[in-house]
MIMARDREN-962714 format. One record per residue: residue in one letter; x negated, y, z negated of N, C-alpha, C in turn. Coordinates in nm, 3 decimals. Layout:
node code: A&n_X: X&n_Y: Y&n_Z: Z&ca_X: X&ca_Y: Y&ca_Z: Z&c_X: X&c_Y: Y&c_Z: Z $
...
REM end
This chain:
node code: X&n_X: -1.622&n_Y: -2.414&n_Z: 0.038&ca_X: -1.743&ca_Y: -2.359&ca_Z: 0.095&c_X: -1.855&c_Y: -2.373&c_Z: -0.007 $
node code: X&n_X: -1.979&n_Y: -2.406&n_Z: 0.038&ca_X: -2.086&ca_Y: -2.416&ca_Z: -0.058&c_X: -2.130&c_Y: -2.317&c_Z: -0.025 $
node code: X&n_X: -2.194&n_Y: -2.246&n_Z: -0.191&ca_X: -2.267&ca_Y: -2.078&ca_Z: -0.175&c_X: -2.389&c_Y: -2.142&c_Z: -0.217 $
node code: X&n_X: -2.485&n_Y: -2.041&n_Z: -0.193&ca_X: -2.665&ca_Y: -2.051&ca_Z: -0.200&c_X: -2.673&c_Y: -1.945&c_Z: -0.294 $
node code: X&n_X: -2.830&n_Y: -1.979&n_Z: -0.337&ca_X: -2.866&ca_Y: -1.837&ca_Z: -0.442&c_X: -2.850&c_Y: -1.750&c_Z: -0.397 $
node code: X&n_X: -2.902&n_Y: -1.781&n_Z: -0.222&ca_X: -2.904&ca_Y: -1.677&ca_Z: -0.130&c_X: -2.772&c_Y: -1.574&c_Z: -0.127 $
node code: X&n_X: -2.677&n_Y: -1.646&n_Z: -0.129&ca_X: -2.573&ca_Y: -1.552&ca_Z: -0.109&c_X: -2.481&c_Y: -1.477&c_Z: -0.230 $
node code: X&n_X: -2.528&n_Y: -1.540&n_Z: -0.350&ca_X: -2.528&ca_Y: -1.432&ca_Z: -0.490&c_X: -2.623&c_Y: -1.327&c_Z: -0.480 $
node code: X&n_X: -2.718&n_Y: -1.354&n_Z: -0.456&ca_X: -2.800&ca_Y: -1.227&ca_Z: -0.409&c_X: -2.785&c_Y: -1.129&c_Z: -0.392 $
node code: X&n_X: -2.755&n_Y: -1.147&n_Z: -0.197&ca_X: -2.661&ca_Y: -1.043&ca_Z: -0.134&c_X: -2.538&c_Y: -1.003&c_Z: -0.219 $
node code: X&n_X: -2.470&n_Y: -1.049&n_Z: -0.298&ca_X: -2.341&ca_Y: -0.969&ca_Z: -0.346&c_X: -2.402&c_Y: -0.858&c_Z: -0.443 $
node code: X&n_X: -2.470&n_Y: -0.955&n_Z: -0.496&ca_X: -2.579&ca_Y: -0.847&ca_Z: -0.663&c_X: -2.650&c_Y: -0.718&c_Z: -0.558 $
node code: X&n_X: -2.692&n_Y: -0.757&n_Z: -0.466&ca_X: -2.749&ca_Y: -0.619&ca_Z: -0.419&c_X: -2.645&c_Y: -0.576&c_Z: -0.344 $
node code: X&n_X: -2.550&n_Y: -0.594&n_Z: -0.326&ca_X: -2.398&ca_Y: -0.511&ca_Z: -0.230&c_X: -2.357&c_Y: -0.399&c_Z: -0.394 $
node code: X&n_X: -2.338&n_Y: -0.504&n_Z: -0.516&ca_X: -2.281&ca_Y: -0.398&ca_Z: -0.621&c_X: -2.374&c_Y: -0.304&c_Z: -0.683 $
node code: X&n_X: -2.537&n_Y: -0.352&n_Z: -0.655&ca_X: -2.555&ca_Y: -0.263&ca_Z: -0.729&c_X: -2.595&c_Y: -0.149&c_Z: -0.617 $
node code: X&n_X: -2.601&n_Y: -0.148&n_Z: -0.551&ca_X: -2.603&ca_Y: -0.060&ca_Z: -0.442&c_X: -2.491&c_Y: 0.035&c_Z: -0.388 $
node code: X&n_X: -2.344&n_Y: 0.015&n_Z: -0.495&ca_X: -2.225&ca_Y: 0.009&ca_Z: -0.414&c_X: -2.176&c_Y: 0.027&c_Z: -0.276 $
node code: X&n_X: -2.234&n_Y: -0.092&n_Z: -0.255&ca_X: -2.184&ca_Y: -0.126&ca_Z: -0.125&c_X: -2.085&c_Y: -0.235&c_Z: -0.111 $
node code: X&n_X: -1.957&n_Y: -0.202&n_Z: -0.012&ca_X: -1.865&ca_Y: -0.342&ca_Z: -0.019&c_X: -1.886&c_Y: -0.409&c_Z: 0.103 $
node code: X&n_X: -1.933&n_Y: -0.401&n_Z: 0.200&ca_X: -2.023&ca_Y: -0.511&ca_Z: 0.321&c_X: -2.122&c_Y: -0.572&c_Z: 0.282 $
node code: X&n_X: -2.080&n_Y: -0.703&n_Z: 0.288&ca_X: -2.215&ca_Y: -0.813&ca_Z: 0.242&c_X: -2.239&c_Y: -0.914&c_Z: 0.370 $
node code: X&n_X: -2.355&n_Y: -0.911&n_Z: 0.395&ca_X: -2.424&ca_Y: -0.973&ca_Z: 0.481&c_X: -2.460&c_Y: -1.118&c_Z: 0.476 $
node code: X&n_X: -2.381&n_Y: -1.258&n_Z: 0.495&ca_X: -2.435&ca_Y: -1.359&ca_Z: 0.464&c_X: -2.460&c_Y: -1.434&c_Z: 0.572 $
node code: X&n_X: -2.571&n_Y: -1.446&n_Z: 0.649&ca_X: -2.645&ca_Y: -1.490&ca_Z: 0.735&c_X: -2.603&c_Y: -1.477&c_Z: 0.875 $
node code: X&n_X: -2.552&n_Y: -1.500&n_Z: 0.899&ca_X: -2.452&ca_Y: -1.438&ca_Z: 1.055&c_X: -2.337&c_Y: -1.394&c_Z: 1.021 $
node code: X&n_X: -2.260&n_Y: -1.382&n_Z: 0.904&ca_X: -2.129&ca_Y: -1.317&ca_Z: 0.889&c_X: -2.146&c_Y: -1.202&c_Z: 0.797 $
node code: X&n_X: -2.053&n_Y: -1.095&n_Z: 0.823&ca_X: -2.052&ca_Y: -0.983&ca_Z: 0.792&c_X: -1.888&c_Y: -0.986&c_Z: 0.708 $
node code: X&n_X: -1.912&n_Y: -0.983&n_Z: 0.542&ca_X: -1.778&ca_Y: -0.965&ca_Z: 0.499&c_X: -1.767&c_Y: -0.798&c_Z: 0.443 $
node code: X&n_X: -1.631&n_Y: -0.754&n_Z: 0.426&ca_X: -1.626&ca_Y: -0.593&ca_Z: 0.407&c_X: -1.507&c_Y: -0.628&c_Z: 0.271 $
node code: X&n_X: -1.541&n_Y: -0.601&n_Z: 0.137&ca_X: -1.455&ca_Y: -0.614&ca_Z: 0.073&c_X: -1.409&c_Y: -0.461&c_Z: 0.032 $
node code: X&n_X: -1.224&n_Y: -0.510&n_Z: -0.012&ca_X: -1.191&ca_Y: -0.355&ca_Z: 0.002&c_X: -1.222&c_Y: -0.277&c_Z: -0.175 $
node code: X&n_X: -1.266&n_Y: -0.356&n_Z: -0.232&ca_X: -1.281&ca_Y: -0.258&ca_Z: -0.382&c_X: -1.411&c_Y: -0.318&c_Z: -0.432 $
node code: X&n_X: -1.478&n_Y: -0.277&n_Z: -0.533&ca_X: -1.598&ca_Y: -0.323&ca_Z: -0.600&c_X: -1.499&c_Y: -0.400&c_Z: -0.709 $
node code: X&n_X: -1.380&n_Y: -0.438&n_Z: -0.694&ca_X: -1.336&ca_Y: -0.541&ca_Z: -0.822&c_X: -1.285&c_Y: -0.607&c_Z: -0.758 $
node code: X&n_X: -1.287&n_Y: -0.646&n_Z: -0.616&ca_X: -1.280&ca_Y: -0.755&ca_Z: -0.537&c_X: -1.443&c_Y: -0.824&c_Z: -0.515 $
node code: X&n_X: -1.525&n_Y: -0.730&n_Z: -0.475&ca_X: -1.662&ca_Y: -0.763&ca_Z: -0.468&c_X: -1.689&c_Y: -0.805&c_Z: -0.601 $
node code: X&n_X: -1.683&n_Y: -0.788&n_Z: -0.750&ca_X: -1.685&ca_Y: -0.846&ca_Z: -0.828&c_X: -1.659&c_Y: -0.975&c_Z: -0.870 $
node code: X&n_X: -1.531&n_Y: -1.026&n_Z: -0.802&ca_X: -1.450&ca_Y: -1.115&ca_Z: -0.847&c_X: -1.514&c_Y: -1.253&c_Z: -0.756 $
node code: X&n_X: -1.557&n_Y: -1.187&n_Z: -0.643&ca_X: -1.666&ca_Y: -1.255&ca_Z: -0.510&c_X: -1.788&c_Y: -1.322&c_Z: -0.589 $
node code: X&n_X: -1.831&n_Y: -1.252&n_Z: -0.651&ca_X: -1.976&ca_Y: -1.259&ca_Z: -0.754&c_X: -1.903&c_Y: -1.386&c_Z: -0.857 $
node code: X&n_X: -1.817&n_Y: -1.374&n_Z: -0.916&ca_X: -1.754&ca_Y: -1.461&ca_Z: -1.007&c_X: -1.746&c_Y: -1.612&c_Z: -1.009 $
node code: X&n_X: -1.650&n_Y: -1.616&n_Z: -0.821&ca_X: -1.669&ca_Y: -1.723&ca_Z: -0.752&c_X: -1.778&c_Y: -1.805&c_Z: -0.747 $
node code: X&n_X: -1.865&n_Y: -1.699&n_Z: -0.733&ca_X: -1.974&ca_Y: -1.779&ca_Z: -0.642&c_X: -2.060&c_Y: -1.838&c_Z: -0.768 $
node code: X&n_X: -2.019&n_Y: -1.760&n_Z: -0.843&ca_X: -2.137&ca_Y: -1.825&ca_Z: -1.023&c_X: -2.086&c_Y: -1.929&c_Z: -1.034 $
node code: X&n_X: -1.902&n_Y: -1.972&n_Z: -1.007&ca_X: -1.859&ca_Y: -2.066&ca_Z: -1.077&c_X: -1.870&c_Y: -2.184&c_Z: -1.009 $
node code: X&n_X: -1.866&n_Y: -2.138&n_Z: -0.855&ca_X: -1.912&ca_Y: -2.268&ca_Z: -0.766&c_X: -2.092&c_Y: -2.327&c_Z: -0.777 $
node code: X&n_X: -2.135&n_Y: -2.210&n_Z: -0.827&ca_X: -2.289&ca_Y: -2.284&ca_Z: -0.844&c_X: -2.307&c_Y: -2.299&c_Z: -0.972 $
node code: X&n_X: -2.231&n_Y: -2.280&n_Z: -1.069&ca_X: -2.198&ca_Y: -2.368&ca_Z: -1.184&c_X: -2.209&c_Y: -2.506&c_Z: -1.162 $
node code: X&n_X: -2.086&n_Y: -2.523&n_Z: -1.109&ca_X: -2.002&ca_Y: -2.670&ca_Z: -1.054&c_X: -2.105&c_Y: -2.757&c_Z: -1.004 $
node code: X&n_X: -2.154&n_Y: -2.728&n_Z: -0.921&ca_X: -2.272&ca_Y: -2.788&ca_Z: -0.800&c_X: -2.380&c_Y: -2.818&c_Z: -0.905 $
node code: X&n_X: -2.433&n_Y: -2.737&n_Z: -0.996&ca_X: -2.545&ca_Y: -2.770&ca_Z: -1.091&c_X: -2.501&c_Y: -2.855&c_Z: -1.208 $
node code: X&n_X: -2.370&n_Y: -2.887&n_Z: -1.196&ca_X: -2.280&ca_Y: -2.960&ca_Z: -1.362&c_X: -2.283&c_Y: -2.920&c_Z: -1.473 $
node code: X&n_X: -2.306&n_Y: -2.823&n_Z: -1.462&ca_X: -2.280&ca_Y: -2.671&ca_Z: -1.596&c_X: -2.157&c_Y: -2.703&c_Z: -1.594 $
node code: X&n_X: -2.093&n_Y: -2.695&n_Z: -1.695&ca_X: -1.967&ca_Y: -2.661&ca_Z: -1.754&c_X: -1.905&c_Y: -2.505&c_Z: -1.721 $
node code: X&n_X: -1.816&n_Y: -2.456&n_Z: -1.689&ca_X: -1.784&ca_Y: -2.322&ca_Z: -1.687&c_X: -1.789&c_Y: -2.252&c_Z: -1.804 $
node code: X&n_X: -1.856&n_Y: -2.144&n_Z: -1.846&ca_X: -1.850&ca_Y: -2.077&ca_Z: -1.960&c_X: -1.722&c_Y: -2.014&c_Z: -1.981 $
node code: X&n_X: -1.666&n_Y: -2.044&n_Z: -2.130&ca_X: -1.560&ca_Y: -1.956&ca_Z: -2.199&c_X: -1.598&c_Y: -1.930&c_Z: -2.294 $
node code: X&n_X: -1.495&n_Y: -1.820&n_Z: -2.285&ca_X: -1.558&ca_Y: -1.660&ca_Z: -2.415&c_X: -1.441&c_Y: -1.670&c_Z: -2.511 $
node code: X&n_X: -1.386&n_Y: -1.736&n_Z: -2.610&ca_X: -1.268&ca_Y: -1.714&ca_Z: -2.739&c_X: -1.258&c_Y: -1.582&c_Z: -2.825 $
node code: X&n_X: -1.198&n_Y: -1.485&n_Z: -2.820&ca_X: -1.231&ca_Y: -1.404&ca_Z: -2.900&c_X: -1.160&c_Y: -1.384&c_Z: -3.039 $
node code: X&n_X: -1.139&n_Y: -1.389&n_Z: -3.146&ca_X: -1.054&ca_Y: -1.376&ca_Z: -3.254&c_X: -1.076&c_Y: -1.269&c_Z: -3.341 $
node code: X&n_X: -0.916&n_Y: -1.217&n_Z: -3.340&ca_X: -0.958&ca_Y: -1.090&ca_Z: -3.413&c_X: -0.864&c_Y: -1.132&c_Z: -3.580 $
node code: X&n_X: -0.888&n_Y: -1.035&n_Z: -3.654&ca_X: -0.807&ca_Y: -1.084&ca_Z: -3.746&c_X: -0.741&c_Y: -0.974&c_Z: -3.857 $
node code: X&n_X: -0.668&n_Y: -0.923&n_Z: -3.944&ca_X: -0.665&ca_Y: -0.852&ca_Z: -3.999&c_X: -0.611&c_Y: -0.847&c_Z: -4.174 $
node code: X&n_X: -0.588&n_Y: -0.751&n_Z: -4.244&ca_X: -0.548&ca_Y: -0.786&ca_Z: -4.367&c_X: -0.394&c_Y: -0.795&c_Z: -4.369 $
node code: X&n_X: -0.317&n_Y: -0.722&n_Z: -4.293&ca_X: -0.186&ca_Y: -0.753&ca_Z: -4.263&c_X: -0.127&c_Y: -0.608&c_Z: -4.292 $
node code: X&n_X: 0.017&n_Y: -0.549&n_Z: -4.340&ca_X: 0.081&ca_Y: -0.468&ca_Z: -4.348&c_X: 0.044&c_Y: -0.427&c_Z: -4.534 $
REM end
């Protein structure tokens, strides 16, 4: 499925609103948690990543210590 700005939008104003019904142009989706609606938002960055030829962003984190 191809997503629009349009329909990151609507998710950004579903979470910050907490609301889990999002409205995308004639369809009505009802997600059941705000960490499903999250994960919706995720998608949709990574598919309009893709579409723009952005690379997907990764985060490495390293921790380190002095030992025992």
């Amino acid at each position: 499925m191809a997503y629009t700005a349009a329909d990151r939008e609507a998710l950004e104003r579903a979470l910050a609103r907490g609301e889990r019904r999002v409205t995308f142009g004639d369809k009505t989706v009802e997600y059941r948690s705000v960490d499903e609606l999250r994960a919706a938002l995720r998608e949709v960055d990574a598919a309009l990543a893709r579409e723009a030829g952005r690379p997907k962003l990764r985060q490495i984190r390293v921790t380190t210590g002095k030992g025992l």
